[in-house]
FIVEXFI-411448 format. One record per residue (C-alpha): x, y, z; residue number from 1. Coordinates in Angstrom, 3 decimals. Layout:
<fises>
<east=X | north=Y | up=Z | seq=NUM> .
...
</fises>
This chain:
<fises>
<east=183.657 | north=189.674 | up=10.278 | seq=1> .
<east=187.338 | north=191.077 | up=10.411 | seq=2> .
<east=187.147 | north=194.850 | up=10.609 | seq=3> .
<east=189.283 | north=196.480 | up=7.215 | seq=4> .
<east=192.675 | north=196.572 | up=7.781 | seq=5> .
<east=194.848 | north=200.126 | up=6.863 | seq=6> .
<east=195.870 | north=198.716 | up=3.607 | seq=7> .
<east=192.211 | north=198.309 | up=2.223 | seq=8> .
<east=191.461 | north=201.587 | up=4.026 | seq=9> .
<east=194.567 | north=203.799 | up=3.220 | seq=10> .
<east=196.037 | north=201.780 | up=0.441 | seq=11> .
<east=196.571 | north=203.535 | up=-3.069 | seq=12> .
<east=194.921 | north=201.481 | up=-5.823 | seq=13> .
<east=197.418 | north=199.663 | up=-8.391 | seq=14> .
<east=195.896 | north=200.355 | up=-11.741 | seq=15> .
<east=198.400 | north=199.390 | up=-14.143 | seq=16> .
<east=197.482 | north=195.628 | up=-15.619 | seq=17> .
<east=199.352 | north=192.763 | up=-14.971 | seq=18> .
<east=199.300 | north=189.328 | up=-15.902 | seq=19> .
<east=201.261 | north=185.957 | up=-14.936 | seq=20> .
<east=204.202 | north=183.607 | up=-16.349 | seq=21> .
<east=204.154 | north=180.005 | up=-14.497 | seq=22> .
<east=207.449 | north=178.295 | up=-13.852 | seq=23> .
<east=207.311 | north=174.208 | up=-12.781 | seq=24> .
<east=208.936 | north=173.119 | up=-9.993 | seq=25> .
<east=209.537 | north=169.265 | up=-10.814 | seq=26> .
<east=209.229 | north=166.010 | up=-8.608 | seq=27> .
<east=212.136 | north=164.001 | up=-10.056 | seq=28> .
<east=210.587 | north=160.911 | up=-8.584 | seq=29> .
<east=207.462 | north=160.997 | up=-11.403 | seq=30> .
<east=208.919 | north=163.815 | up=-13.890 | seq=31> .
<east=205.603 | north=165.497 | up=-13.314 | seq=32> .
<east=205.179 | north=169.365 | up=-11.984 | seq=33> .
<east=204.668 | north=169.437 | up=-8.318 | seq=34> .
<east=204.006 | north=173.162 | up=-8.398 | seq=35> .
<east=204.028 | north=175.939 | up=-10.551 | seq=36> .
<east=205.150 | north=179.617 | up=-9.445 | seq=37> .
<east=203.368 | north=182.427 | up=-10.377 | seq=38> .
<east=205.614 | north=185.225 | up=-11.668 | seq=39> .
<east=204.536 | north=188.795 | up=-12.721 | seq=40> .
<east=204.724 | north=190.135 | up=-16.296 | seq=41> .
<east=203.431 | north=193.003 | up=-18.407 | seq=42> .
<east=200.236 | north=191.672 | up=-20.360 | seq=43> .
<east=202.258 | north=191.362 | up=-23.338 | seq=44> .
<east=204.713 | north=189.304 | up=-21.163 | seq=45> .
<east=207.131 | north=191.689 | up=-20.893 | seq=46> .
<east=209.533 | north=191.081 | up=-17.575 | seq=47> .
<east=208.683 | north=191.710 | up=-14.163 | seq=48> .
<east=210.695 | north=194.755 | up=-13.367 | seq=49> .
<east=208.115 | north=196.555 | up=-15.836 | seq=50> .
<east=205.915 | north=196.443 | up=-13.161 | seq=51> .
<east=207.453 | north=195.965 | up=-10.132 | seq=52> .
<east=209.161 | north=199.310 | up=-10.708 | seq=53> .
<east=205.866 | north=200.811 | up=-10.505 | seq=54> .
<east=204.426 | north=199.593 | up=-7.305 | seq=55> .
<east=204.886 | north=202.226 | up=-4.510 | seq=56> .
<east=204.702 | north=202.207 | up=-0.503 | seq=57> .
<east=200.942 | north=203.167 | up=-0.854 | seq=58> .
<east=199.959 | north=200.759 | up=-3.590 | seq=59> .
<east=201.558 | north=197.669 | up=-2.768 | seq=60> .
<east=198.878 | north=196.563 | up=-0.427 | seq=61> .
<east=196.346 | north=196.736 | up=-3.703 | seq=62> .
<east=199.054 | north=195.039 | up=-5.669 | seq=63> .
<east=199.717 | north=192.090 | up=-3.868 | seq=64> .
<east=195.975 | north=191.512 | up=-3.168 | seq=65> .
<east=195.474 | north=191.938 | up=-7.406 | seq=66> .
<east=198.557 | north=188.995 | up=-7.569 | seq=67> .
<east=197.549 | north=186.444 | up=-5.738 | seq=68> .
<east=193.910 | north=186.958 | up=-7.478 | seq=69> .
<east=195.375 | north=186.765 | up=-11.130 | seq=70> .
<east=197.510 | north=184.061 | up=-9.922 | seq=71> .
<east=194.400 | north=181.642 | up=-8.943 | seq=72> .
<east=192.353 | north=183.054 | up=-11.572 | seq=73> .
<east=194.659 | north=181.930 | up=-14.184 | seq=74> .
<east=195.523 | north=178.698 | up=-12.733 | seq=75> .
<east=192.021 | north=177.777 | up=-12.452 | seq=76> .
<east=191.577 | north=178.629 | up=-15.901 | seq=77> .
<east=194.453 | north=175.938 | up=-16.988 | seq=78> .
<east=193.433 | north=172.568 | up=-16.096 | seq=79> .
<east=195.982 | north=170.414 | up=-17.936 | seq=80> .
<east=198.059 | north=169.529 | up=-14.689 | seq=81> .
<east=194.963 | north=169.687 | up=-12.013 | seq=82> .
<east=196.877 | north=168.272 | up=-9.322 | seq=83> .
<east=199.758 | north=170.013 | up=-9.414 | seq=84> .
<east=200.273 | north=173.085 | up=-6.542 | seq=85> .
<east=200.075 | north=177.037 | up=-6.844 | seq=86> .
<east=202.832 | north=178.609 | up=-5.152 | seq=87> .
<east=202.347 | north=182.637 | up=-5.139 | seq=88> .
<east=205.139 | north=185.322 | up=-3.907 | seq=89> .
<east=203.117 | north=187.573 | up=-1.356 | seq=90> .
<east=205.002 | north=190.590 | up=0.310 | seq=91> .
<east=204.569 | north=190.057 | up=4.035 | seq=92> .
<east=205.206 | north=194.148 | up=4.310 | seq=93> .
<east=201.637 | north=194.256 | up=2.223 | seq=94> .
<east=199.919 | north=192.184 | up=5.113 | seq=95> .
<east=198.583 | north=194.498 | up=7.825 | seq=96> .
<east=196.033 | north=192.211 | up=9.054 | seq=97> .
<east=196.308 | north=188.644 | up=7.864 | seq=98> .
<east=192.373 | north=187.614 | up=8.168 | seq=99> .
<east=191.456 | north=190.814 | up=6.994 | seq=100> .
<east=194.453 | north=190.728 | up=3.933 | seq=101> .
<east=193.493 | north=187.219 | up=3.000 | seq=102> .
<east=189.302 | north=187.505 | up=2.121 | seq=103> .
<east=190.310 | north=188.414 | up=-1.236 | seq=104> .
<east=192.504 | north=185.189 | up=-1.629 | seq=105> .
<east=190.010 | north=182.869 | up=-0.331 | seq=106> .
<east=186.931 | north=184.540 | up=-2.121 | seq=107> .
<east=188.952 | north=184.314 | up=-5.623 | seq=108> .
<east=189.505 | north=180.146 | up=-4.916 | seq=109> .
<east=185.988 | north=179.660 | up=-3.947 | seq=110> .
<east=184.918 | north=181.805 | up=-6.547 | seq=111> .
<east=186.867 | north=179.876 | up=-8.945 | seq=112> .
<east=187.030 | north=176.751 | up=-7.009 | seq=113> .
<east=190.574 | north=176.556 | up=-6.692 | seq=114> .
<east=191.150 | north=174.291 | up=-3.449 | seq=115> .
<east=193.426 | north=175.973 | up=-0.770 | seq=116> .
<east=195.436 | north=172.651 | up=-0.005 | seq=117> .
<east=196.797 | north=173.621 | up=-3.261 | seq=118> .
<east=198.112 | north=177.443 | up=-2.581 | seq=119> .
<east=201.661 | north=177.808 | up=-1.263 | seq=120> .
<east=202.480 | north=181.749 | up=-0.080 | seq=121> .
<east=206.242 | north=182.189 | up=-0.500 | seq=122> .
<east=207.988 | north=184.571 | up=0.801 | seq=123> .
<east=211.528 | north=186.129 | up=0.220 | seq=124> .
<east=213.803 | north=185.505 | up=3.164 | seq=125> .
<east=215.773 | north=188.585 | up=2.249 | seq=126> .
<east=213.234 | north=191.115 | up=2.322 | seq=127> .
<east=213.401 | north=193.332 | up=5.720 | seq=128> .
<east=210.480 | north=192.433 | up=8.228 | seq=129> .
<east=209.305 | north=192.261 | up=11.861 | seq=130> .
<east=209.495 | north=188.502 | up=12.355 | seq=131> .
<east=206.777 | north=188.829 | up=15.077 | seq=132> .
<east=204.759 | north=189.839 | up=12.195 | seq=133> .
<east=205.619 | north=187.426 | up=10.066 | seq=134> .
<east=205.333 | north=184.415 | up=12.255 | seq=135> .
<east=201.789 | north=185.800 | up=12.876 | seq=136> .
<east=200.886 | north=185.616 | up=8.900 | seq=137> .
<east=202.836 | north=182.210 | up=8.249 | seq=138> .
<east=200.499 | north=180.728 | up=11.675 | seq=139> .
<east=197.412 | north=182.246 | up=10.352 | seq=140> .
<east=197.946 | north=180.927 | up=6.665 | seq=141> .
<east=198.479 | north=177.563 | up=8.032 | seq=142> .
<east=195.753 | north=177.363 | up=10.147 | seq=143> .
<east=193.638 | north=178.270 | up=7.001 | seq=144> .
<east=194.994 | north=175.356 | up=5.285 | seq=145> .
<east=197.297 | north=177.107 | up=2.999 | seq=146> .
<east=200.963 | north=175.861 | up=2.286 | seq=147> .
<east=204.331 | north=178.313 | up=3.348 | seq=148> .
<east=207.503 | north=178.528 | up=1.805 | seq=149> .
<east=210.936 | north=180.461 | up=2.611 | seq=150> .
<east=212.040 | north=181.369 | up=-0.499 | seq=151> .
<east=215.894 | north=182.619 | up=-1.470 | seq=152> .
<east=217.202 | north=180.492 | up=1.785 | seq=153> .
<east=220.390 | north=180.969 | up=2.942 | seq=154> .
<east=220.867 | north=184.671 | up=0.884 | seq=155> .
<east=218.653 | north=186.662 | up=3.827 | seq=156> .
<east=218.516 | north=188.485 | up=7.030 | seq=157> .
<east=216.621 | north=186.006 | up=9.242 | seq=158> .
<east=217.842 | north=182.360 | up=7.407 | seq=159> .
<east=218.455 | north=179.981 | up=10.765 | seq=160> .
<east=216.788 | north=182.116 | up=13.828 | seq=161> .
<east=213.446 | north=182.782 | up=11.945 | seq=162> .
<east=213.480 | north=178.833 | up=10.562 | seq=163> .
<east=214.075 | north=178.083 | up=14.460 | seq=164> .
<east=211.241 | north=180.137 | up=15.293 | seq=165> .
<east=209.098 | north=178.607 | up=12.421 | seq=166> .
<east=208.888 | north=175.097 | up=10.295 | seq=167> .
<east=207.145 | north=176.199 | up=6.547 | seq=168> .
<east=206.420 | north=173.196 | up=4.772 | seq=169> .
<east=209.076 | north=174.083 | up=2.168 | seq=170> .
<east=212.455 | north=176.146 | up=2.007 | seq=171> .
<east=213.674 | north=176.904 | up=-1.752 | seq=172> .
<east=217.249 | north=177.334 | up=-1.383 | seq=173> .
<east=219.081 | north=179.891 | up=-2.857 | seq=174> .
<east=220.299 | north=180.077 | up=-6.910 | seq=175> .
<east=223.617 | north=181.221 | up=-6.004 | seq=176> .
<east=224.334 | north=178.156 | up=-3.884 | seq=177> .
<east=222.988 | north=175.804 | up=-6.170 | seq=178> .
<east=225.033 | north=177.428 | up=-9.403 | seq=179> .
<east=228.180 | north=175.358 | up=-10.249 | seq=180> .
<east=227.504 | north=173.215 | up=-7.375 | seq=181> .
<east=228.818 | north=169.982 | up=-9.587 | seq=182> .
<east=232.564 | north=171.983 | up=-9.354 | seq=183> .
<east=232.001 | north=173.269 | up=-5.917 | seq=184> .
<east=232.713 | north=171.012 | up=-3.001 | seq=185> .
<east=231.886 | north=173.827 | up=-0.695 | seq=186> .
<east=228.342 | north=174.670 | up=-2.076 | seq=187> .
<east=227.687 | north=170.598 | up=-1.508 | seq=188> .
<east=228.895 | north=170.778 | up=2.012 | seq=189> .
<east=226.594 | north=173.059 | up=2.462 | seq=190> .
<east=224.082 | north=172.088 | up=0.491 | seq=191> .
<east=224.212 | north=168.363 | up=2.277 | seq=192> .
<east=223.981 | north=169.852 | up=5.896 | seq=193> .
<east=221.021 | north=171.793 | up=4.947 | seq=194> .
<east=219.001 | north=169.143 | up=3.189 | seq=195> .
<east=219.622 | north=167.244 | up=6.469 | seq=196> .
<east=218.711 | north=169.883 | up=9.020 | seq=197> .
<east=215.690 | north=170.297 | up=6.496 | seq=198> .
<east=214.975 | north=166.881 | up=6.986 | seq=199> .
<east=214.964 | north=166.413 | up=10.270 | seq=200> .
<east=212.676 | north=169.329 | up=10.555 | seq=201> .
<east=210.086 | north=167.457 | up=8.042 | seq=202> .
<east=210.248 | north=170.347 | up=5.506 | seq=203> .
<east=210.460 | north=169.994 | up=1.700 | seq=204> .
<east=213.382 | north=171.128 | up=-0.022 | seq=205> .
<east=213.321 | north=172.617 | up=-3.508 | seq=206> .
<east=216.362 | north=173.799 | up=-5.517 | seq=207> .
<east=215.837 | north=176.498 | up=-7.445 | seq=208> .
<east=217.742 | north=178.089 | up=-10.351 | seq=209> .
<east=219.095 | north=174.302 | up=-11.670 | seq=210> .
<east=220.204 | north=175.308 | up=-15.255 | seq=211> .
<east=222.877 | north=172.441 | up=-16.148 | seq=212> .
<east=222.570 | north=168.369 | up=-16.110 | seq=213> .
<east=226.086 | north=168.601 | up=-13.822 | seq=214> .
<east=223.840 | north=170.506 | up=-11.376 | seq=215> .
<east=221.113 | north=168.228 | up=-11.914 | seq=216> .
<east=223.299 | north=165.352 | up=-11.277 | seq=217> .
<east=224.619 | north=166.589 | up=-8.080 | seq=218> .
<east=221.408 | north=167.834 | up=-6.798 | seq=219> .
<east=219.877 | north=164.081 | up=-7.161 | seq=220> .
<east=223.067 | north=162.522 | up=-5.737 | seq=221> .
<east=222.372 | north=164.770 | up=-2.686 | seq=222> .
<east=218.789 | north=163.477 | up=-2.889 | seq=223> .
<east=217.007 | north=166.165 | up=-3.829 | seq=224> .
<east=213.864 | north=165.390 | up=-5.357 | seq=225> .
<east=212.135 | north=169.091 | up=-6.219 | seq=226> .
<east=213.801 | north=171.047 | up=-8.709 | seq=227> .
<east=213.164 | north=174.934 | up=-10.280 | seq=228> .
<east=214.985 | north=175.729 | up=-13.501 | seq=229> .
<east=215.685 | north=176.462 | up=-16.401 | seq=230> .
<east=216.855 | north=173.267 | up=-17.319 | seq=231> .
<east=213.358 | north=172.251 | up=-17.257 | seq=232> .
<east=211.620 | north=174.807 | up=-18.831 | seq=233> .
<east=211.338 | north=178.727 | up=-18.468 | seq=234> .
<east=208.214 | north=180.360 | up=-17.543 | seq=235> .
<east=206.170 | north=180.129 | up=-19.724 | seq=236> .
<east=203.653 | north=183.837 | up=-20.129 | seq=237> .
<east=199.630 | north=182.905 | up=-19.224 | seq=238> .
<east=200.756 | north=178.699 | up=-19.440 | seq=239> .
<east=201.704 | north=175.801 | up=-17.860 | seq=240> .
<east=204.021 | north=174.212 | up=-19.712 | seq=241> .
<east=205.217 | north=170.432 | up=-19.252 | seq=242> .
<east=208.672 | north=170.024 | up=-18.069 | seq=243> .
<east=211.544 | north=169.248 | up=-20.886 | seq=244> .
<east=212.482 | north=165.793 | up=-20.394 | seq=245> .
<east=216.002 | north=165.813 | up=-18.997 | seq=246> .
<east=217.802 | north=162.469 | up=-19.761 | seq=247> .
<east=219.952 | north=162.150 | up=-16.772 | seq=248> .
<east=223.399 | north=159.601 | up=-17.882 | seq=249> .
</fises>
C-alpha cells in the first residue's frame, strides 16, 4: 500500500459543495460526443469562479480529489452517451504523490464502475510547475490506463520543451488561436504546422473554443476532426447534452 502523501496528511478539507457542468467535445467524422469535460459550478450552477475563488494553498489537495470524484460520480450516473470519454481538469500542484493522490480516483470508478480507458486528466499548460513532477504524474496515469491531455496549448510556459519531453494522447489548442481563424492567415499557419507536428507525434488534436461556422469551416479544411464549443452546445449544469447539429455549406 502507498504510504499517505502530505496532501491527505496536511491538507485543509474543502467543505463548500460543488457540483459539475459537462461540455462535448465532438468527432466531426460521426457528429457524436467523443468526450465530455467536466467543469465546476456552484450546486445551483452558478459559474466556476464561485468556487474556485475559494480554494486555498491548503485545501486544494481536498478539492481536486472531491472533483475528479463528482466528476465520475455524475458521469456514471448519465448513461445516455455510454461510450463517450470523461476528460477531468486535475491541478498537477494538488498531486504530491501520484499513487497515493490517485486511490480516490480509481476507488470512485470501481465503485461506480466507470472504466478508466474512459478518464482523460487534463491539465493547463499555463499553470507554473516542476516538469520533473509532472512528467512523473502524466507516466504514472498512463501506466494506470488513464488518458492525458495538454490543455490551453500554445498560451503556456512549457508548450514545445515539455511536449518534447512528453507525447499525451491529446493537446487542446488554445481559444485565442482558434478565434477568427477563418480571417486570420496567421492563426492557420500556425494552426497547420501544429496539427502536423501533432500528427507526426500520433497525438489527437482538439480545438477548443469553436464558436462560429467560418471557424468551423476552417478548422475541418485543416482537418481537424475534434471540436469544443460553443457552437455546439454550452455546458450544460449536472447533463450531457447532445451536440446542436451544425449544417456545414
Amino acid at each position: 500500500m502507498t504510504a499517505a502523501c502530505k496532501g491527505c496528511r496536511d491538507g485543509a478539507a474543502f467543505d463548500i459543495p460543488f457540483s459539475m457542468a459537462f461540455q462535448p467535445i465532438v468527432d466531426l467524422k460521426t457528429g457524436e460526443p467523443f468526450a465530455y469535460e467536466a467543469l465546476v459550478r456552484g450546486v445551483n450552477g452558478e459559474g466556476a469562479g464561485t468556487i474556485l475563488s475559494r480554494v486555498t494553498d491548503d485545501s486544494r489537495y481536498a478539492f481536486d480529489q472531491q472533483c475528479r470524484a463528482k466528476a465520475i460520480e455524475l458521469a456514471a450516473d448519465l448513461k445516455s452517451d455510454a461510450a463517450a470519454n470523461l476528460s477531468i481538469n486535475f491541478m498537477p500542484n494538488a498531486v504530491y504523490e501520484p499513487r497515493a493522490c490517485i486511490r480516490l480516483t480509481l476507488a470512485t470508478a470501481t465503485r461506480v464502475g466507470f472504466p478508466l480507458n474512459r478518464i482523460i486528466f487534463e491539465f493547463t499548460e499555463s499553470e507554473r510547475i516542476d516538469t520533473a513532477h509532472l512528467l512523473n504524474i502524466l507516466q504514472v496515469y498512463r501506466d494506470i490506463g488513464f488518458k492525458t491531455a495538454i490543455d490551453d496549448f500554445g498560451a503556456g510556459h512549457s508548450g514545445l520543451n515539455l511536449l518534447a519531453r512528453f507525447q499525451p494522447d491529446i493537446v487542446k489548442l488554445d481559444m485565442d488561436l482558434i478565434r477568427g481563424i477563418d480571417t486570420d492567415r496567421a492563426k492557420r499557419v500556425v494552426v497547420r504546422h501544429t496539427l502536423a507536428m501533432l500528427e507526426e507525434f500520433g497525438i489527437i488534436p482538439v480545438c477548443e473554443g469553436v464558436e462560429t461556422e467560418g471557424e468551423l469551416m476552417a478548422l475541418r479544411d485543416l482537418g481537424v476532426t475534434l471540436i469544443q464549443g460553443y457552437i455546439f452546445g454550452r455546458p450544460a449544469f449536472e447533463r450531457f447534452v447532445r451536440p446542436a447539429p451544425v449544417l456545414v455549406s
